[in-house]
BASE-345725 format. One record per atom (N, C-alpha, C, O): residue number from 0; residue in three letters; atom name; x, z, y. Coordinates in steps of 0.2 Angstrom, whole numbers, plus 5000, padded with zeros to 4 digits. Layout:
<pts>
(NUM,ALA,CA,(X,Z,Y))
...
</pts>
This chain:
<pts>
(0,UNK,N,(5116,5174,5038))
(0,UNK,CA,(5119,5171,5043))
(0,UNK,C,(5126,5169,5041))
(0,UNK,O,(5128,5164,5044))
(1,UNK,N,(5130,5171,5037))
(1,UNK,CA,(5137,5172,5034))
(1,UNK,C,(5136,5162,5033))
(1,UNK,O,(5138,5158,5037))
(2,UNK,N,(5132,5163,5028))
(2,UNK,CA,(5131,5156,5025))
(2,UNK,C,(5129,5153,5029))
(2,UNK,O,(5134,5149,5030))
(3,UNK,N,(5123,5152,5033))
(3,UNK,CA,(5124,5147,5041))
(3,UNK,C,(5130,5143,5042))
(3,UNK,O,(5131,5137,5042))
(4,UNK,N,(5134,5150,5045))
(4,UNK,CA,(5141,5149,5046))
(4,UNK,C,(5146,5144,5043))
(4,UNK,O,(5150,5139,5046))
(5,UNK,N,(5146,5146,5036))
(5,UNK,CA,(5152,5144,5032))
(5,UNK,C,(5148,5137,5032))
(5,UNK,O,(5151,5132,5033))
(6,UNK,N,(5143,5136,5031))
(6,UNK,CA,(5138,5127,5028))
(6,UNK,C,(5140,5124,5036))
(6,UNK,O,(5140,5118,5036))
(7,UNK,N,(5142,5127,5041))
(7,UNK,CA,(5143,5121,5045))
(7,UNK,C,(5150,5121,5046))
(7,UNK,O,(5151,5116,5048))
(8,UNK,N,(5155,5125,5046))
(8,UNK,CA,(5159,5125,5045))
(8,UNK,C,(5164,5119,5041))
(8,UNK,O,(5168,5115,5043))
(9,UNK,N,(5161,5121,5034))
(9,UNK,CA,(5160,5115,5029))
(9,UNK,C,(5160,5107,5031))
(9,UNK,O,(5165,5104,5032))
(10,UNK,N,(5152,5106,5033))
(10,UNK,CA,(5152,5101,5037))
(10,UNK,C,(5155,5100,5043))
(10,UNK,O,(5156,5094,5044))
(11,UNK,N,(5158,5104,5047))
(11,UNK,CA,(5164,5103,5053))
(11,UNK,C,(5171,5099,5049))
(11,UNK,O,(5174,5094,5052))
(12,UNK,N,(5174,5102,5042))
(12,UNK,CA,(5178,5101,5039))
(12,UNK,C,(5178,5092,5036))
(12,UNK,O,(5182,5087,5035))
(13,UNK,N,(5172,5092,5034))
(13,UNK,CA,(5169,5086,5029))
(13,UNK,C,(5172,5081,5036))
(13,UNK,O,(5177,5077,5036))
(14,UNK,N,(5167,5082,5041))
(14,UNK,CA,(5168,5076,5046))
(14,UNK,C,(5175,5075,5048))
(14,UNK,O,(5177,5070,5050))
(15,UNK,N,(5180,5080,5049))
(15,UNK,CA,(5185,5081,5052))
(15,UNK,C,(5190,5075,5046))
(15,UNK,O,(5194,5071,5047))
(16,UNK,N,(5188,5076,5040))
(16,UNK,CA,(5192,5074,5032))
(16,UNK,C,(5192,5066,5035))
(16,UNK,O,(5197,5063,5037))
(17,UNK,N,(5184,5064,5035))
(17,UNK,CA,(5182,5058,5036))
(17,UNK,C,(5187,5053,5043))
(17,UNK,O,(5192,5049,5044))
(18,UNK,N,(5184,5056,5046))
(18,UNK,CA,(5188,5054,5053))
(18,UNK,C,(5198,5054,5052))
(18,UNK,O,(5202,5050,5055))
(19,UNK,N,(5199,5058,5048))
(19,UNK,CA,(5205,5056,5046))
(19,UNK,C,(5207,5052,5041))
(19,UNK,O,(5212,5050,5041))
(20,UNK,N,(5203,5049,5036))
(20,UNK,CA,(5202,5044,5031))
(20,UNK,C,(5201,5038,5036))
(20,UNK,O,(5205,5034,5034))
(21,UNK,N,(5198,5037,5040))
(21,UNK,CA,(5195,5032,5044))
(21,UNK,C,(5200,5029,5049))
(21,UNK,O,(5199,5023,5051))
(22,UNK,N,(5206,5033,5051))
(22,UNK,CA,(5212,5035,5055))
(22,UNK,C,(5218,5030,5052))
(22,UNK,O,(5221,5025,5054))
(23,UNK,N,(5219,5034,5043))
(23,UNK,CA,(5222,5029,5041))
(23,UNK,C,(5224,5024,5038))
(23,UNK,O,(5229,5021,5038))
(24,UNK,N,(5216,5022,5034))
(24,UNK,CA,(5212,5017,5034))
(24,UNK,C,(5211,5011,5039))
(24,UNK,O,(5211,5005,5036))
(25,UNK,N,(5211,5012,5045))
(25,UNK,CA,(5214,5009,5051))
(25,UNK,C,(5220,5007,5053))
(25,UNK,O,(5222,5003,5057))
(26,UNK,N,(5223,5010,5051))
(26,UNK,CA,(5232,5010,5052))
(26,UNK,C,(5233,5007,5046))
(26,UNK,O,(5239,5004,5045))
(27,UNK,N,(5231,5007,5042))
(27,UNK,CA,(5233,5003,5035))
(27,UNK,C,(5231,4994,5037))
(27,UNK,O,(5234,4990,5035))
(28,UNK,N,(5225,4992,5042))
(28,UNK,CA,(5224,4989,5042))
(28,UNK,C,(5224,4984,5046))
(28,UNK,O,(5223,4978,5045))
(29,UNK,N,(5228,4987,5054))
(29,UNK,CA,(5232,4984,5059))
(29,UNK,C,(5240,4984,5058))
(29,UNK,O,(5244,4984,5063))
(30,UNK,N,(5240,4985,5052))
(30,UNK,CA,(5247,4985,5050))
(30,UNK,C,(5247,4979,5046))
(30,UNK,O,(5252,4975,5046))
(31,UNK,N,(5243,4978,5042))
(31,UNK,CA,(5243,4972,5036))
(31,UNK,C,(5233,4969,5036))
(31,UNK,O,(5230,4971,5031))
(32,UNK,N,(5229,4966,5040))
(32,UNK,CA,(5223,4965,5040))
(32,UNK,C,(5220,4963,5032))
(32,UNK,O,(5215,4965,5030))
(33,UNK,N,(5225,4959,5027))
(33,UNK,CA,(5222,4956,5022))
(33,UNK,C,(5224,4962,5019))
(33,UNK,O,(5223,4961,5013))
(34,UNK,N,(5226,4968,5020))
(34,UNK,CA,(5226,4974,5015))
(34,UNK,C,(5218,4976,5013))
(34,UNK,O,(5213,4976,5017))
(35,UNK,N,(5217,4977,5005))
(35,UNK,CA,(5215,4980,5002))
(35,UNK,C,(5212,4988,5000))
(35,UNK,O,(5213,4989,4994))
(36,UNK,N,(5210,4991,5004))
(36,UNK,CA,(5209,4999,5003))
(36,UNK,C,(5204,5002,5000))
(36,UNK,O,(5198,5001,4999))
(37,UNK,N,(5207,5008,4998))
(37,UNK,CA,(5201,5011,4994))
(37,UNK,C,(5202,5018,4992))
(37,UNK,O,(5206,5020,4988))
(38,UNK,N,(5197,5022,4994))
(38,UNK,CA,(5197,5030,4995))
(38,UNK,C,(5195,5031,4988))
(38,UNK,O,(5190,5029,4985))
(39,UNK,N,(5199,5034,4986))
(39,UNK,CA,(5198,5038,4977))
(39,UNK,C,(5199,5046,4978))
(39,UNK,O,(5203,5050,4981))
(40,UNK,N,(5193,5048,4972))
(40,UNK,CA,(5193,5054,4973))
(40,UNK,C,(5200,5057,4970))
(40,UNK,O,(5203,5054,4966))
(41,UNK,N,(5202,5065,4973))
(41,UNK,CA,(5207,5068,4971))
(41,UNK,C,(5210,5066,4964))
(41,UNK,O,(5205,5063,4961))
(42,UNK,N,(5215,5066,4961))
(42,UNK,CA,(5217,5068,4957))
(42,UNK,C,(5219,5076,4953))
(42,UNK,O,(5218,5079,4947))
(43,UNK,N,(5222,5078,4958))
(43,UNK,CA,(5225,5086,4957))
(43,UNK,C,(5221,5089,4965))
(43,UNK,O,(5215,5087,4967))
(44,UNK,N,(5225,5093,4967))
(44,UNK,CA,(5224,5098,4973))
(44,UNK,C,(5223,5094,4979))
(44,UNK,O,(5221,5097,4985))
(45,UNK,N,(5225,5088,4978))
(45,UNK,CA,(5222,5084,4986))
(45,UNK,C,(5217,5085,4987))
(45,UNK,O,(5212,5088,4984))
(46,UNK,N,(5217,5082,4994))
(46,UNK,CA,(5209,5081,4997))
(46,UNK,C,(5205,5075,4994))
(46,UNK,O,(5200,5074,4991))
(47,UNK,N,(5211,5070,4997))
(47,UNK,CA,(5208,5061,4994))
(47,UNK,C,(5213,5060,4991))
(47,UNK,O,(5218,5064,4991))
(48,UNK,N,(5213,5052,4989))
(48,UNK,CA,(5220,5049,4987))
(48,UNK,C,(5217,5042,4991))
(48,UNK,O,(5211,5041,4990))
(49,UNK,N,(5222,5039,4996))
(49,UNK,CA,(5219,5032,4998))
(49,UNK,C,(5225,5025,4995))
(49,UNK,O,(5231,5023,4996))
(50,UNK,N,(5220,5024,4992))
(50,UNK,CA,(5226,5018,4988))
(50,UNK,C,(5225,5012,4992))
(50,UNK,O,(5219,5010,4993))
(51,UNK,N,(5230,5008,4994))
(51,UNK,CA,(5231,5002,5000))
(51,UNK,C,(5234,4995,4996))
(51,UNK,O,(5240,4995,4996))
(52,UNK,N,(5233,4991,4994))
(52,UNK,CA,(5236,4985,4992))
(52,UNK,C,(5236,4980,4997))
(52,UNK,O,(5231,4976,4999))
(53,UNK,N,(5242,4980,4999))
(53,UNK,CA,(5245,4974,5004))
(53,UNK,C,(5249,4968,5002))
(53,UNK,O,(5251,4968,4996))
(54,UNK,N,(5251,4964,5005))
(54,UNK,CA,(5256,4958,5004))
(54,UNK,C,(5262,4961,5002))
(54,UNK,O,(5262,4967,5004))
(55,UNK,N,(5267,4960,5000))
(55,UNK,CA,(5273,4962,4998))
(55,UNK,C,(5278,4963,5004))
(55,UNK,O,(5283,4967,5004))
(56,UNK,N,(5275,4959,5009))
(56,UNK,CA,(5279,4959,5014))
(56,UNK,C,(5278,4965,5020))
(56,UNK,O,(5281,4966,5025))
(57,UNK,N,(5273,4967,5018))
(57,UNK,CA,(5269,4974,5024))
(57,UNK,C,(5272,4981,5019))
(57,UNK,O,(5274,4986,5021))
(58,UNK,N,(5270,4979,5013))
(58,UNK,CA,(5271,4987,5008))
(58,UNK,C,(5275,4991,5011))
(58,UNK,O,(5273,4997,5013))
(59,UNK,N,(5281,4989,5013))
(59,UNK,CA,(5285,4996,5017))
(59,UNK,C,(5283,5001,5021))
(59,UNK,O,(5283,5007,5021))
(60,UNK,N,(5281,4993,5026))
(60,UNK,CA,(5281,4995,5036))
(60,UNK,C,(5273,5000,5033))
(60,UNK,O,(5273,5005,5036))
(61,UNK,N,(5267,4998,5029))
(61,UNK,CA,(5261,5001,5029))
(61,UNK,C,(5264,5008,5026))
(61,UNK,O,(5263,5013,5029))
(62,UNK,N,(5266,5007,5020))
(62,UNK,CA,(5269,5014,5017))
(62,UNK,C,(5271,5020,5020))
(62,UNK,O,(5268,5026,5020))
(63,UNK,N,(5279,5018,5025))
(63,UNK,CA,(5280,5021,5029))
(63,UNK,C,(5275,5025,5035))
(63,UNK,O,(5274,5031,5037))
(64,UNK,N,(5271,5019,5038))
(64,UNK,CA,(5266,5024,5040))
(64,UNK,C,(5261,5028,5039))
(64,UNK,O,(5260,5031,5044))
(65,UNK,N,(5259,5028,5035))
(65,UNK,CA,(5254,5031,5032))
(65,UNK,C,(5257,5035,5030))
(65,UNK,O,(5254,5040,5029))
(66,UNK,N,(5264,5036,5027))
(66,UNK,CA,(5267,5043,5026))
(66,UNK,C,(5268,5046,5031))
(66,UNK,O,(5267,5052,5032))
(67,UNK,N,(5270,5043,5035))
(67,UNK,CA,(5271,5046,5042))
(67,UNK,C,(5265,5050,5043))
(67,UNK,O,(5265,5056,5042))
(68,UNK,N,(5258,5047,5046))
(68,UNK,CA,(5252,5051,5049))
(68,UNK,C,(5248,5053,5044))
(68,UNK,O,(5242,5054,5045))
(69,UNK,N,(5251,5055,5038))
(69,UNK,CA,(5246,5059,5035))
(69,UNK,C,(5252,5065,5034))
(69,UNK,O,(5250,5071,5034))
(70,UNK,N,(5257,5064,5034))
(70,UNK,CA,(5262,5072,5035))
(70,UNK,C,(5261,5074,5042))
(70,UNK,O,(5262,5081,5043))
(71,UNK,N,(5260,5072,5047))
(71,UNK,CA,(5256,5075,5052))
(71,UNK,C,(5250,5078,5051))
(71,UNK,O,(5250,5084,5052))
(72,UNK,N,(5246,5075,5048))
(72,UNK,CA,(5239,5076,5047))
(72,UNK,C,(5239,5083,5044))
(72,UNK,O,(5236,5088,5046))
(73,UNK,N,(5245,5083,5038))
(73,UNK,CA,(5244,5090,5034))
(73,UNK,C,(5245,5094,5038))
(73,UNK,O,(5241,5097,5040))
(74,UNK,N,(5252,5095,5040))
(74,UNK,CA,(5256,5099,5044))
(74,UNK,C,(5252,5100,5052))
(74,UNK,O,(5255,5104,5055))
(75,UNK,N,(5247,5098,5055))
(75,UNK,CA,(5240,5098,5060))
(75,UNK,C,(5238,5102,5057))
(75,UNK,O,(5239,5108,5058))
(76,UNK,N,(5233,5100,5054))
(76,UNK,CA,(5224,5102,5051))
(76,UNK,C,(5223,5104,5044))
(76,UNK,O,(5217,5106,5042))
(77,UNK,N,(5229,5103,5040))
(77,UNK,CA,(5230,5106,5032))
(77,UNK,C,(5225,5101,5027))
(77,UNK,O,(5222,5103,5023))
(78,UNK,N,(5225,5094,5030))
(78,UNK,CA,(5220,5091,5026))
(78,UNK,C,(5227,5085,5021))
(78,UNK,O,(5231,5081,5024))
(79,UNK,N,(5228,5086,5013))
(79,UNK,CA,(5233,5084,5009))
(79,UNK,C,(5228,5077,5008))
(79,UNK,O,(5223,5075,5004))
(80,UNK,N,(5231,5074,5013))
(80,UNK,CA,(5229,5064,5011))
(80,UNK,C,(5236,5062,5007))
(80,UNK,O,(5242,5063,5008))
(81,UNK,N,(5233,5060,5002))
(81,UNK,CA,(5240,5055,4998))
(81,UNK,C,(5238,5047,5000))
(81,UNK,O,(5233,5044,4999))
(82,UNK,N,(5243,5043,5003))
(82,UNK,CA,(5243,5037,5003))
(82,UNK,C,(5246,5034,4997))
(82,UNK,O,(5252,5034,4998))
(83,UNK,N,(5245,5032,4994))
(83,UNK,CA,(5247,5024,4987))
(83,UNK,C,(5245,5016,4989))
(83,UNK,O,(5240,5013,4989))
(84,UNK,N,(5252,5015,4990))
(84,UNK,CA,(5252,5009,4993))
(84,UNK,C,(5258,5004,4989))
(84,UNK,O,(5264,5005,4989))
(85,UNK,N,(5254,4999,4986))
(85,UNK,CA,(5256,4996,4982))
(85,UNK,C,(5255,4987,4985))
(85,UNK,O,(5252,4986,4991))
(86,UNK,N,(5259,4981,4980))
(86,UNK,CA,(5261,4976,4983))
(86,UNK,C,(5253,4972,4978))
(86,UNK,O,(5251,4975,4973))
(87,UNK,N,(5252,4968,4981))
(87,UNK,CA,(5245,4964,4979))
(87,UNK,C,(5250,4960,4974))
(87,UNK,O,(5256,4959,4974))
(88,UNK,N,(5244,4958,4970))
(88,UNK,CA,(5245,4955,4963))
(88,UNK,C,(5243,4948,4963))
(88,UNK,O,(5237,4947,4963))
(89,UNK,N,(5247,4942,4964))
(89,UNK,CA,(5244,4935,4964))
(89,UNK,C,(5241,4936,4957))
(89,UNK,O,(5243,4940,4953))
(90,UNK,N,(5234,4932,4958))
(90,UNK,CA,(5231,4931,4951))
(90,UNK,C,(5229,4926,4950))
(90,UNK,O,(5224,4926,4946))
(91,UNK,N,(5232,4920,4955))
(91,UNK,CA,(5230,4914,4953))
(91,UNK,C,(5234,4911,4948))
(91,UNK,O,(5232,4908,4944))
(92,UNK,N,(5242,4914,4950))
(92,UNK,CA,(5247,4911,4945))
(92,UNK,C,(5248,4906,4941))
(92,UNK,O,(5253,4905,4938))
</pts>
């Protein structure tokens, strides 16, 4: 039964991760539409890392929030999202 428990639990947690990926994945992308995103697995002790590439002229305003609603998120639900949010690279040049 223990195990039951914990396996859906588990998945209760999995779903809750996602939906918060999807939260600021969203927020990453009505802040800067032509933003580039992409969920990489942990590095160290996180959960995810969501790496954002936008125009140069969004990198702040998205940065900052996504720092904002993922230090919510921790400080909620204890799930460690890192947002990296870096400036797009012309490569037509």
């Amino acid at each position: 039964m223990r195990t039951r428990g914990k396996e859906r639990r588990m998945r209760l947690l999995r779903k809750m991760l996602q939906e918060r990926i999807s939260e600021l994945t969203g927020l990453a992308k009505a802040i800067a539409p032509d933003a580039e995103v992409t969920v990489l697995e942990p590095y160290e002790d996180e959960d995810v890392v969501i790496e954002v590439r936008a125009s140069a002229e969004k990198v702040d305003e998205v940065d900052e929030a996504l720092m904002r609603r993922s230090t919510q998120i921790w400080l909620e639900e204890g799930f460690d999202i890192v947002p990296m949010v870096f400036a797009k690279v012309d490569k037509g040049g």
